[in-house]
N, C-alpha and C positions, 0 to 999 in steps of 0.2 A: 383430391382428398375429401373424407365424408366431412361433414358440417359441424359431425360431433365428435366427441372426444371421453374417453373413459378412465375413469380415477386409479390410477397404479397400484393404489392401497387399497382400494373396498369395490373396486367394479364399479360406482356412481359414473353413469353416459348421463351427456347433456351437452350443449353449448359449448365448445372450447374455453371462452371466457369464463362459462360458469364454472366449468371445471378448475379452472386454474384460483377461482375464489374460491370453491369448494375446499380445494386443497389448505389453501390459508385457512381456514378459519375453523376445519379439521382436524385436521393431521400435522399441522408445524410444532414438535413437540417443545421448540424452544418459547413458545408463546405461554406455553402453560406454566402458572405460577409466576409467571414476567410482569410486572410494572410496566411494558409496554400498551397502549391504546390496541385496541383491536382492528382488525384489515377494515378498514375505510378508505374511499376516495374523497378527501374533503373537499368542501367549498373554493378552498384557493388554488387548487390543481385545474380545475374547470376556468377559474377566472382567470388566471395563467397565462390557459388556452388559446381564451376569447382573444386576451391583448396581444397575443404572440400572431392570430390572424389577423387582426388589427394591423400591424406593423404597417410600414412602408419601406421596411429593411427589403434588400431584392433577395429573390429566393430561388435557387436551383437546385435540378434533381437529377435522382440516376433514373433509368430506364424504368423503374416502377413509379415513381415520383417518392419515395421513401428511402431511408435506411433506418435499418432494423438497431433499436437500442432494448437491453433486456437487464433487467432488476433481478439480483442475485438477491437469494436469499439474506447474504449478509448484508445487504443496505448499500452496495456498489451496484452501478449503471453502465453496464459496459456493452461495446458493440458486437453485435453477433461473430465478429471476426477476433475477439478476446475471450467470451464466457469459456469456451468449451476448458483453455489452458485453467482460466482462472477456478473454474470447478475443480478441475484435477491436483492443481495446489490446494484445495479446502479439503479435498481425500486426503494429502498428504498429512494435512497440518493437524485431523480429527483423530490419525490412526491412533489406536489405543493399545493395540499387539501388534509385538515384534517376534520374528522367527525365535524357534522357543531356546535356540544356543544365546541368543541376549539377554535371556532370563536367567543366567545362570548364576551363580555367585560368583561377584568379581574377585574372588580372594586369588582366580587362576591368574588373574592379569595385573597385581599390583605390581609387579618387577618391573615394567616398561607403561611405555606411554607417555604424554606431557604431566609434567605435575603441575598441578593447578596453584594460580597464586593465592595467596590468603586474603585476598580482599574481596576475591570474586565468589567466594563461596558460602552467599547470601543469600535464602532460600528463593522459589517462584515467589512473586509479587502479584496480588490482583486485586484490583479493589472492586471489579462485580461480583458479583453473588453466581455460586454454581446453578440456575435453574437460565441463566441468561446466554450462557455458553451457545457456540453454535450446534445447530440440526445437526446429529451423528451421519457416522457416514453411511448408513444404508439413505439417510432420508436425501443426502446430495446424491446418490446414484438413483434414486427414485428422482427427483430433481431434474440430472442430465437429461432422462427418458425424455421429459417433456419439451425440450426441444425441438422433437419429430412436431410438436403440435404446430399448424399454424397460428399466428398470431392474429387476435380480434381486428378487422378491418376499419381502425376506426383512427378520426386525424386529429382525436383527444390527446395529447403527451400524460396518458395518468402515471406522473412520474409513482404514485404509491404501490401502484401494483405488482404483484410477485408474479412476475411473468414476464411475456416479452410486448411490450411497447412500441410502438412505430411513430416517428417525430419525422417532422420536414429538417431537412437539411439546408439551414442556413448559414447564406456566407454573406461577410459586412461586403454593403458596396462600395468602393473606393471612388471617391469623388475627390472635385478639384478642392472642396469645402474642407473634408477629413484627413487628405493626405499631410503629412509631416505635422500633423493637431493629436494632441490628445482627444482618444475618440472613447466611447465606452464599449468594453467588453461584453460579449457576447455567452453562448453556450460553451463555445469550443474553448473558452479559457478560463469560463468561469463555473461550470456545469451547468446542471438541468435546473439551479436556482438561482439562476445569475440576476433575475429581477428581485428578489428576496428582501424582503425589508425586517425577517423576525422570522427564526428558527420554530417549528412548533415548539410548543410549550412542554411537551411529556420528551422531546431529544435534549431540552436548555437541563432542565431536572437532572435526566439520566447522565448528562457530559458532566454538571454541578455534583454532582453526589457518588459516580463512581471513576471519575476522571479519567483513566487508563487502565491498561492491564502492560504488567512487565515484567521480565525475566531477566534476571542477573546473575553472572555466570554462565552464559551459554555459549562464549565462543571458548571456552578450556573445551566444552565437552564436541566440539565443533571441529577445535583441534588435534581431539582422540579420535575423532571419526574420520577426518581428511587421516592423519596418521594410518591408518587400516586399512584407508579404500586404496583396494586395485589401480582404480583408476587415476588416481593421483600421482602426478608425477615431483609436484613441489608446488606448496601451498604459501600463501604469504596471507598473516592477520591482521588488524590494528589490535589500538589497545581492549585488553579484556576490560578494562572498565564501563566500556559501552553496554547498554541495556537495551534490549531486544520491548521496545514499544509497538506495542500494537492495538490495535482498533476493538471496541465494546463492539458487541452483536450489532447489528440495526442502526449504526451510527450512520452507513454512509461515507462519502468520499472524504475525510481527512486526511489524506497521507500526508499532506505538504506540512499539516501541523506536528504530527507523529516526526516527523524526519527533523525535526526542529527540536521536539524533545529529548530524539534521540545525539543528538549532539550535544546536548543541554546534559545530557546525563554521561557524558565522557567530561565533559567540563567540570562536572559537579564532583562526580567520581573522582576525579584524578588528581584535582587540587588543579589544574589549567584554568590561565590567567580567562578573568569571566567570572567564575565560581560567585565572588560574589555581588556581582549584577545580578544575577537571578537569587539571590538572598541563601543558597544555597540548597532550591527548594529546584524540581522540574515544575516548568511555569503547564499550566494547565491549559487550554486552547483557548478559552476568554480571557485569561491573560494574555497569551500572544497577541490574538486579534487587538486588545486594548495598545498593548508596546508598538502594534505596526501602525496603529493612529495615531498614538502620540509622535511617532516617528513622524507621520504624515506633517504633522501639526507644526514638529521642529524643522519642517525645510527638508525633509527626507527626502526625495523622488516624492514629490507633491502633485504630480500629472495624475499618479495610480491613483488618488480619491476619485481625479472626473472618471477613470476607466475602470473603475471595482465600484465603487459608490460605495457605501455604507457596508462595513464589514461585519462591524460589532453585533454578536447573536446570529448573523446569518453562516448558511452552509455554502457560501461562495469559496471555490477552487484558492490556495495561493501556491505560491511555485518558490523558484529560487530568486526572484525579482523582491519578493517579501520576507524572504530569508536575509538576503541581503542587507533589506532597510533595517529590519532587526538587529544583527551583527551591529553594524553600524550604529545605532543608535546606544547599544548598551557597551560600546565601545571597544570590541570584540574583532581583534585584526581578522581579516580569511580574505580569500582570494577564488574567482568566479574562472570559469574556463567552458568554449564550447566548440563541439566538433560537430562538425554539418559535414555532410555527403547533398552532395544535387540530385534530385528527384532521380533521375533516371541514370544514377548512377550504379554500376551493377558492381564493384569492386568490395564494397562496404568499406569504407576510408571511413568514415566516422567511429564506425564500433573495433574497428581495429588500430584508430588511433587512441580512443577511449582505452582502450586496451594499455595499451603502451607508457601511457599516462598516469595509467593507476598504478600496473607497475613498476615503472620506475620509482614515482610515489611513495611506494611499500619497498622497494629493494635498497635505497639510498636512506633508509630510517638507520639512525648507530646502532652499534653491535650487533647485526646481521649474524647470524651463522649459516651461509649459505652448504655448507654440507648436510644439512637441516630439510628434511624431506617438509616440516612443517616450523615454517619461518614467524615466529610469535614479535609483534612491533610495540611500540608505546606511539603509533603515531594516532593522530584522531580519525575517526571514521569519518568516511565524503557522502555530501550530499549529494543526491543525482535526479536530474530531470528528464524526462523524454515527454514527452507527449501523453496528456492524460494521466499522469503518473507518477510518482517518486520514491525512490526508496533510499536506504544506507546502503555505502559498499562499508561492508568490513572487512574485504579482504579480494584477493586473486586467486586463480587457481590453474596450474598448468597442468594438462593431462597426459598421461601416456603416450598419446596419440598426437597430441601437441598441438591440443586446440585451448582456449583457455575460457574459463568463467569466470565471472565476477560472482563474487559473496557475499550474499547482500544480508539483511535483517528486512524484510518487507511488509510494514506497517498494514498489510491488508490481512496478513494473517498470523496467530501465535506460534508459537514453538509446540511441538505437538509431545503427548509424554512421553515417547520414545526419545525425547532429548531432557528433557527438562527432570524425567527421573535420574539421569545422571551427572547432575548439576551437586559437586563436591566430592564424586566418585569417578572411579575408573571405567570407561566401556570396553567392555570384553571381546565382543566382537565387532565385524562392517556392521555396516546400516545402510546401503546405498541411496532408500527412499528416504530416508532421514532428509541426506544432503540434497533434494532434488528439490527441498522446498529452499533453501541460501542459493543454490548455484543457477546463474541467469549468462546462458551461451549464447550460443548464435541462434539457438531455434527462436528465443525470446526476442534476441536483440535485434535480430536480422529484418525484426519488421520496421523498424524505425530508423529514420534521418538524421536525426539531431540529437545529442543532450547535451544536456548542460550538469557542471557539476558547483558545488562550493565546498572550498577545502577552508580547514582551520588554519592559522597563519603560526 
């Protein structure tokens, strides 16, 4: 492959690297008019670096001595073996047009369909400003292109950069010293800032000031759409009180906090016991991170300080281990569950126990009406863990063909307008791209071993 590389948008050849900062600093239309600092590699990404060679942690590799990590435009760090899906959910989630029979007036379709409860038909919510929104979808298909690029040969982690990244692949060594000790977490559990003592200063502002973005109402209209698809053969929801939380532009890996909200706001919603632990507000991410310390403080699972170290203001990964402590603390019964398959298991036992779990979960909630192609619950939405990752299941889904998906809300990306405009209204027609951004089968699931989940009690 040549040495250089040519800009998608304007023809600019140069340096691969260069081109990939060219592009930043360019063509990201989501920069312009944004409150965000401009594309920099700062001082602390290099000094990182230094410490991270430094180590005496043991270090092993694959056959190149790398694995390939790459920074998505929206501020997630995923492995070359994830970007491509997770691009194609950020097409999903930008579309702005729908086939033009969904534009039609619903006055054809008010006779049938679920009727929406009266509580959930509360307009979109957001508290950033429209210039922050993500890059449209021409600029994530200009995006994907660059892919083909190779990546700068270099054994800096500049976690900042809009590109693809190469880090060494570390794993703790296990000694006679660290086995059955609390030992400190690393990358693979805590991410790319797992040494983090203080979040920059322009991500603390933007978390402080525009806190979330949310949708309320979107599983009635989730409900109209499983009702229509084809492909559905019987659908099961939790309660429509849950609110669909998702991530600011450039925030980075939050989900574990997002998935915390979004329970927090079926609680809040719904009047469930908790409501007023959280003062009846959704607690903001520096307040959780404060509640899982204070938690620390009261004897909670007090190990996790020596193995997270200092949480407050940092962008350190938490899971369902800190969802727990939380729960727990604010005095919030729920119950934790998880299904492991062994590596070289080829059956997939875990995801089809997962499976089976959720729903029964959803099917044993009262008043059922199982002649109900689309089965609406009051139970609360599950937390769910795998690997690198977590979202909400809101629901199940059996297909024609009788395979099933989980329905998730997935804190990484928003509800796109092709749902969120029929949020209090009737949809007239399918949408099958619609649901491709909720439904997670086996092409998703099949890559992982384990999750873990936390239900509300």
């Amino acid at each position: 492959m040549s040495d250089t590389a040519t800009c998608p948008f304007c023809g600019y050849e140069d340096a691969e690297s260069a081109v990939l900062l060219h592009i930043e600093l360019q063509h990201t239309s989501s920069r312009q008019n944004s409150e965000e600092v401009p594309f920099v590699v700062p001082d602390e990404v290099w000094e990182e670096a230094e410490l991270a060679a430094q180590s005496d942690v043991r270090q092993e590799f694959d056959d190149s001595g790398w694995v390939e990590y790459i920074e998505c435009h929206c501020g997630e760090i995923l492995s070359s073996d994830d970007i491509e899906n997770h691009l194609d959910l950020h097409l999903l989630e930008q579309a702005e047009n729908e086939p033009e029979e969904l534009q039609r007036s619903t006055e054809d379709s008010k006779s049938d369909g679920p009727q929406l409860p009266p509580r959930t038909l509360s307009p979109v919510h957001s508290k950033e400003p429209g210039p922050s929104r993500p890059p449209g979808t021409s600029h994530t298909k200009n995006w994907k292109q660059l892919l083909s690029l190779s990546p700068p040969k270099s054994s800096v982690p500049a976690s900042n950069m809009t590109g693809v990244i190469r880090v060494k692949k570390v794993k703790k060594a296990k000694t006679a010293e660290n086995i059955g000790k609390a030992v400190r977490l690393g990358r693979d559990e805590l991410g790319a800032h797992h040494n983090e003592d203080r979040m920059p200063e322009w991500l603390y502002n933007k978390l402080k000031k525009h806190g979330f973005k949310s949708s309320r109402g979107t599983i009635p209209v989730i409900a109209q759409l499983l009702e229509r698809s084809p492909k559905t053969q019987y659908a099961y929801l939790c309660d429509p009180a849950t609110q669909h939380i998702s991530k600011l532009s450039r925030e980075g890996g939050f989900c574990g906090y997002r998935n915390i909200q979004m329970l927090a706001s079926y609680i809040i919603n719904s009047g469930a016991p908790g409501a007023g632990a959280f003062n009846s507000t959704i607690p903001d991410i520096f307040t959780i991170q404060d509640l899982i310390e204070s938690a620390w403080d009261a004897g909670i699972n007090p190990s996790a300080r020596v193995q997270i170290g200092v949480l407050r203001r940092t962008r350190k990964y938490i899971g369902t281990a800190e969802a727990q402590v939380l729960f727990h603390y604010l005095g919030i019964p729920h119950k934790e569950e998880e299904f492991v398959s062994l590596p070289d298991d080829k059956s997939r036992k875990a995801e089809i126990e997962l499976y089976d779990h959720v729903e029964n979960y959803f099917a044993t909630a009262p008043g059922i009406d199982i002649q109900s192609k689309v089965r609406s619950t009051v139970r609360p939405p599950i937390y769910l863990q795998h690997r690198g990752h977590s979202m909400t299941i809101i629901g199940i889904e059996r297909t024609v063909n009788g395979n099933r998906n989980l329905l998730v809300f997935d804190p990484s990306y928003g509800d796109p307008d092709s749902v969120t405009r029929y949020i209090g209204r009737h949809v007239g027609r399918p949408n099958e791209d619609a649901l491709k951004l909720y439904r997670r089968g086996a092409k998703y699931m099949g890559h992982h071993k384990q999750f873990e989940i936390l239900k509300l009690a």
